[in-house]
C-alpha positions, 0 to 999 in steps of 0.5 A: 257447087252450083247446078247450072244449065250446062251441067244439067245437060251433061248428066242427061247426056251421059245418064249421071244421076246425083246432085251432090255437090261432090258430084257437080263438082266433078263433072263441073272440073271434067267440063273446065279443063275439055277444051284444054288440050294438051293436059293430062287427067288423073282419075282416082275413086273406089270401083264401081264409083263411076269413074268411066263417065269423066273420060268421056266428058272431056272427049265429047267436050273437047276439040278432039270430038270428032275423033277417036276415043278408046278405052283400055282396061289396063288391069285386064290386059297379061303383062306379058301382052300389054306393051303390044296392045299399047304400043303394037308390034312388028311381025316376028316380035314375039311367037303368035305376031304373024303380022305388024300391028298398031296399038292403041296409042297409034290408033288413038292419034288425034283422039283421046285414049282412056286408061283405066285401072292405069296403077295396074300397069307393070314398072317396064309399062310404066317407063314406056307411058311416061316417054309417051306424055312427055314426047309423044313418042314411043316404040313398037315391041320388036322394032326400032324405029320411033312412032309419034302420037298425039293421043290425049291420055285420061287415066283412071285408078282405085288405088291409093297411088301415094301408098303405091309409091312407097310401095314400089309399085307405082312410078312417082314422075309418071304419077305426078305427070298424069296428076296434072288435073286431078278429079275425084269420083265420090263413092256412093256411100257419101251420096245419100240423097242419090242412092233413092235416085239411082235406085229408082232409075235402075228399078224402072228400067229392069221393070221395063226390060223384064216386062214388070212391074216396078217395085216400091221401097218402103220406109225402112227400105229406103233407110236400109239403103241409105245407111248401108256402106256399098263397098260395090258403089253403083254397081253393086246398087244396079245390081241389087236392084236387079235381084230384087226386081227378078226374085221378089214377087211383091212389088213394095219391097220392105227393109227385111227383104232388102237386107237378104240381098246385102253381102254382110261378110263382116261387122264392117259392111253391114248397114252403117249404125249411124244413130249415135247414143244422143239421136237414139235418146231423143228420137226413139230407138229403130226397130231394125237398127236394134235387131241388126245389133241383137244379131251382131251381138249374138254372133259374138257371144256364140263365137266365143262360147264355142272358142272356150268349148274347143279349148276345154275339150283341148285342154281336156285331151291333154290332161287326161289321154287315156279317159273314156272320153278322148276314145269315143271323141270324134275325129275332126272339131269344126272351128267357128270359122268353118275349118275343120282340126284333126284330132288323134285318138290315144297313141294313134300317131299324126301326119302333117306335110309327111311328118310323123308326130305322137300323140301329145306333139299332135295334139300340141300342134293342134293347140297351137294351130287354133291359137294361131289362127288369123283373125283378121281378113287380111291375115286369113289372106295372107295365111290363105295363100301361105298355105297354097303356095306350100302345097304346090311347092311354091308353083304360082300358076297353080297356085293361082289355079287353085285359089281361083285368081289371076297371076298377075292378083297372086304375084302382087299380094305375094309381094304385099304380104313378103311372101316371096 
């Protein structure tokens, strides 16, 4: 894709940095399809990816310029509220409506209203929004009486919305009617020529706003940076650029020193080894990229030993209970993951969910509590929430409370993993 004038001025506008051609190619069909206004938008990409630029393109760019334009997080919105935000409501509708209300669709006429994380919207929600497109009609929550609007919807989702189709969770007529025109936002792993960029920009305006100087990337900086896989997209890199700006007293920041501030959780989000057995034989091998694979190594040669110790020591309680060395054991033996099990001492019995086990039946369970144990991320979510849910006796909002997340999170991943 070609960069033409205009598209130039477009990401000066908005503050767009990037020449991927994936780039100019999104922002190049969110100018082609502005001017023409009866069709809806469907923007997909990863979180952070950007996204909520391309909405306000085809506003600005639009015959409905000059009136409104709203944005709405739809995934921060109840579910038992987001009809009355949507659509408004009539006094007495629901406890609290002391008085009518319009709601965004009404407030938008004539204008351009934004709905992003759309596949987070409720099925109910769902069947009102999809009347909206196709009538421009819709009803307040507790009236009876038919509004009309004549808002341009723009939609936008990090969701994959096929696999939400089959899933139940996602209406295909109204996917396929918000699909008119489709833009896809490439994540910032696939823009390698632009992380320098945006790094920069985001490191000259925290230097600005702190009043510092601005830091500098080394060679191997900008390489971490470059292969690095950003789950976060631009807004974790904006993010990071903060931190290093504000913590690192050097101004030229080095490829250890960035590392400290990238998430490494798993294998999966450490720098991408992209380096394959040929490039590495004629170019020579690299320093850093041969350090993260000794350190990932070693953590699994570590993990393993410790898995065969808890198993020997298991296997060791088990064959011989009455031995010296089951009475000095101690009480608790950490797992690799950071969890701790219980292990009884000689005919001392053990309690789990206020069930009195002997010696040996304890000491089984412990056994095959290890041996059980999730090994994947979404297993260990799965098993996590499992075990929450038990111990408030199936009560969602505490259970929600206790893991720290919304209901609305806890009931969908109940559904995702059949916990119901």
């Amino acid at each position: 894709m070609q960069m033409t004038t205009e598209i130039q001025q477009v990401k000066q506008r908005f503050g767009i940095i990037g020449d991927t051609p994936e780039l100019i190619q999104a922002i190049s069909r969110a100018m082609q399809i502005a001017p023409i206004d009866d069709v809806d938008v469907l923007i997909t990409g990863e979180s952070g990816a950007g996204k909520e630029f391309f909405p306000q393109i085809i506003h600005a760019y639009s015959i409905r310029k000059h009136n409104k334009y709203i944005a709405v997080n739809c995934g921060a919105i109840p579910e038992g509220t987001i009809d009355s935000e949507l659509f408004g409501h009539e006094k007495g509708a629901f406890t609290g409506a002391i008085s009518s209300r319009k709601g965004y669709f009404e407030e938008a006429d004539g204008g351009t209203i934004f709905l992003d994380e759309v596949g987070e919207l409720p099925l109910t929600t769902q069947a009102r929004l999809l009347r909206v497109l196709e009538s421009g009609e819709f009803i307040r929550v507790g009236s009876s009486a038919v509004y009309k609007t004549n808002a341009r919807v723009v939609a936008a989702t990090n969701l994959d919305m096929l696999k939400a189709i089959s899933e139940g969770r996602f209406r295909e007529d109204l996917y396929y009617r918000l699909n008119t025109v489709h833009i896809e936002v490439p994540p910032l792993r696939e823009r390698p020529n632009d992380i320098i960029l945006l790094f920069r920009k985001f490191a000259s305006e925290f230097a600005e706003k702190y009043r510092m100087p601005v830091i500098r990337l080394t060679d191997d900086a900008r390489h971490v940076l470059t292969s690095y896989r950003w789950p976060g997209n631009v807004r974790q890199l904006k993010n990071i650029a903060r931190q290093v700006s504000i913590y690192e007293t050097s101004r030229e920041v080095t490829g250890e020193m960035l590392v400290k501030y990238l998430p490494q959780y798993t294998v999966g989000n450490l720098p991408a080894l992209r380096q394959d057995v040929a490039s590495s034989d004629s170019q020579g091998s690299n320093p850093l990229l041969d350090n993260e694979r000794k350190m990932i190594y070693e953590a699994i040669i570590k993990m393993q030993k410790e898995i065969k110790d808890l198993r020997d020591i298991v296997n060791g309680l088990l064959a011989d209970k009455e031995s010296a060395v089951v009475e000095t054991m101690p009480r608790m033996i950490a797992h690799p993951t950071g969890t701790t099990t219980h292990i009884s001492y000689p005919h001392q019995p053990y309690m789990e969910n206020n069930t009195i086990y002997n010696d040996i039946e304890a000491e089984e369970i412990m056994v095959n509590e290890y041996e059980e144990h999730p090994t994947s991320l979404e297993d260990t979510e799965r098993e996590t929430i499992r075990r929450a849910l038990a111990r408030n006796n199936g009560k969602r909002k505490k259970t929600a409370q206790e893991l720290q997340i919304s209901e609305r999170t806890l009931y969908r991943k109940i559904k995702e993993y059949n916990l119901e």
